[in-house]
C-alpha positions in Angstrom: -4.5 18.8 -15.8 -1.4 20.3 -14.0 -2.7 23.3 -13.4 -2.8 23.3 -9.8 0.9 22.8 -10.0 2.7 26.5 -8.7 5.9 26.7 -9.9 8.0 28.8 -7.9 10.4 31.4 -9.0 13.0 30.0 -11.8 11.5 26.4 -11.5 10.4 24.8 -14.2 8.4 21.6 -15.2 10.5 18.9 -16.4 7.7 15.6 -16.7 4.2 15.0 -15.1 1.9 12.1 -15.3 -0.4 9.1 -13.1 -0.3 6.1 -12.4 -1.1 3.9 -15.6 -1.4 0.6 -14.0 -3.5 0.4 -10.7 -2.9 -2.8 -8.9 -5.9 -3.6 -6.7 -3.6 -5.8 -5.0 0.0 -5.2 -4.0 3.0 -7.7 -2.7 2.4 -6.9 0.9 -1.7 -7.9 0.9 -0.2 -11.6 0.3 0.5 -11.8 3.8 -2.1 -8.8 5.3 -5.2 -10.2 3.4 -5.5 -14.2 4.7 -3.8 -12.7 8.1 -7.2 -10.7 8.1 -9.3 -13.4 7.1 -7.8 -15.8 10.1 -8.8 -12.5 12.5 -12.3 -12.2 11.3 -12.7 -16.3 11.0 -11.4 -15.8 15.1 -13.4 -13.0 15.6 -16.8 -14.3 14.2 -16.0 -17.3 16.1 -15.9 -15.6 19.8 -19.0 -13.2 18.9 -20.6 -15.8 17.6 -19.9 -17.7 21.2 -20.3 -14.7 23.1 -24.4 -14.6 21.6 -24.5 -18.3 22.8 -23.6 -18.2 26.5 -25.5 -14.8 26.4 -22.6 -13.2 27.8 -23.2 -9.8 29.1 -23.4 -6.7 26.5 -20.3 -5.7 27.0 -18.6 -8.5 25.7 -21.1 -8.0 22.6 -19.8 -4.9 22.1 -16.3 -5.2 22.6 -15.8 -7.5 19.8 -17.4 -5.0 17.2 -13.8 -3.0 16.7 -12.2 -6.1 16.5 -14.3 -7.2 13.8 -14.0 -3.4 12.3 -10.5 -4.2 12.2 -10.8 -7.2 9.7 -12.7 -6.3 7.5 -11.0 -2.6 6.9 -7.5 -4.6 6.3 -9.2 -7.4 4.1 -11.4 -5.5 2.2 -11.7 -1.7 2.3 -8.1 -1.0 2.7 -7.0 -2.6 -1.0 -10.5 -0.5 -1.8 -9.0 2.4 -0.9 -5.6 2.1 -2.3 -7.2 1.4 -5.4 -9.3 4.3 -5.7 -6.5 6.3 -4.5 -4.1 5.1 -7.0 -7.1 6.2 -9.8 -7.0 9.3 -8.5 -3.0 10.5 -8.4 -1.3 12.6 -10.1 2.9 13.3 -10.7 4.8 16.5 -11.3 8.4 16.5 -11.3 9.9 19.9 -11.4 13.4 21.3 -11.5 13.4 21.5 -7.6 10.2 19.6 -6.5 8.9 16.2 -6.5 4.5 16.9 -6.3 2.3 14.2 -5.5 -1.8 15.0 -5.9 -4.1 12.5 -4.8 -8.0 13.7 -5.4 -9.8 11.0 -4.2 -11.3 9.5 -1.5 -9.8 13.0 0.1 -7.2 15.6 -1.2 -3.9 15.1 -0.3 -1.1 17.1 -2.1 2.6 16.4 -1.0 5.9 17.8 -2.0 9.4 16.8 -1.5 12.3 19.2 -2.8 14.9 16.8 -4.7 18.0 18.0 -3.1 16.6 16.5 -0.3 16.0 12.7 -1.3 17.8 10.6 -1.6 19.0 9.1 -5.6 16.0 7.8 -7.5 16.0 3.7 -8.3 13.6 2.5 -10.8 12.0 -1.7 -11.1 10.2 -1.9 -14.8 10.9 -0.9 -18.1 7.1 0.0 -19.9 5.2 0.6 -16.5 6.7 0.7 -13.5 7.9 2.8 -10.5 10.1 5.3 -8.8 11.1 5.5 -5.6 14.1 7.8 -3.6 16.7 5.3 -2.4 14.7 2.3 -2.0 11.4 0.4 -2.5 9.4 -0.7 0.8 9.6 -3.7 1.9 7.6 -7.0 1.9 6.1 -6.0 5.8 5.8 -2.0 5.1 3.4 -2.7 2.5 1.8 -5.1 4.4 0.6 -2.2 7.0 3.6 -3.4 9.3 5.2 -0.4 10.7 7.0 0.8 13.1 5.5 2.5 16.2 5.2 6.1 15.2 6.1 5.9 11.6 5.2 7.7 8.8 5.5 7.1 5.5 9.1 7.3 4.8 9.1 6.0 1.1 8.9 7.7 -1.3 7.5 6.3 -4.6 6.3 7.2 -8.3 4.0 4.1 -8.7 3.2 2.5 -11.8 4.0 4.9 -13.9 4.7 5.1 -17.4 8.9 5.2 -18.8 10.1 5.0 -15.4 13.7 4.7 -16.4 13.4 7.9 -18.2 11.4 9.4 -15.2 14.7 7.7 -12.9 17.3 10.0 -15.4 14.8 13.0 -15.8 15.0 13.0 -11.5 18.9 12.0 -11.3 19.5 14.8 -13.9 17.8 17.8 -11.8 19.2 16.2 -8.1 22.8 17.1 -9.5 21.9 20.4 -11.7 
């Protein structure tokens, strides 16, 4: 299962896993899903008067990204992180934190763990990870900055995370 997992030169393995839990919803889609259903409602409602007055084609046309927009953050983005969640994978090594994703496209991602900062954990059964701390309420909304990538790092819903938290604390001061 962890095969695709190269460990460098005197690195070793210490825990691997996936998700166990995967949320089709998530704290921030309380405020990102009915925000997208008031922009389509809005939406629908000007294209629906633009057909009326038979307004010219291009204002037919220019309401077709904004409708786009809707229904990708209402409905195919929690989609998405669903079947994305399905489909990740954990390896935590004595130098390396490696994140696979498989599906809906490959994504592999590494961090070294002298460089993060100290892991936090929220659950005790199933719960997560993250280096220095959890996103907030608007970052998992979709809310970011100008610019921004993904600057959290998190093991989510994963089994044991406190162990997972002392496993990671343990090889950050080795």
């Amino acid at each position: 299962m962890y095969d695709d997992v190269s460990l460098q030169p005197g690195e070793r393995l210490l825990w691997s896993g996936q998700p166990q839990r995967h949320p089709f919803f998530v704290a921030g889609d309380v405020l990102a899903v009915p925000f997208s259903l008031l922009w389509l409602g809005f939406v629908s409602f000007w294209l629906w008067s633009v057909w009326v007055m038979d307004a010219p084609v291009f204002f037919r046309i220019w309401g077709i990204p904004f409708v786009a927009f809707g229904l990708y953050q209402a409905f195919v983005r929690p989609v998405l992180r669903w079947i994305r969640l399905r489909a990740t994978r954990y390896a935590i090594t004595s130098r390396r934190m490696i994140e696979m994703v498989d599906r809906p496209l490959f994504k592999r991602t590494e961090h070294y763990l002298r460089d993060l900062p100290p892991p936090v954990h929220r659950g005790e059964m199933v719960g997560s990870v993250a280096f220095g701390d959890f996103p907030g309420f608007l970052y998992q909304a979709g809310f970011k900055r100008r610019g921004e990538t993904d600057r959290y790092v998190v093991l989510r819903e994963i089994a044991q995370p406190r162990n997972v938290r002392d496993i990671i604390a343990a090889a950050q001061q080795a």
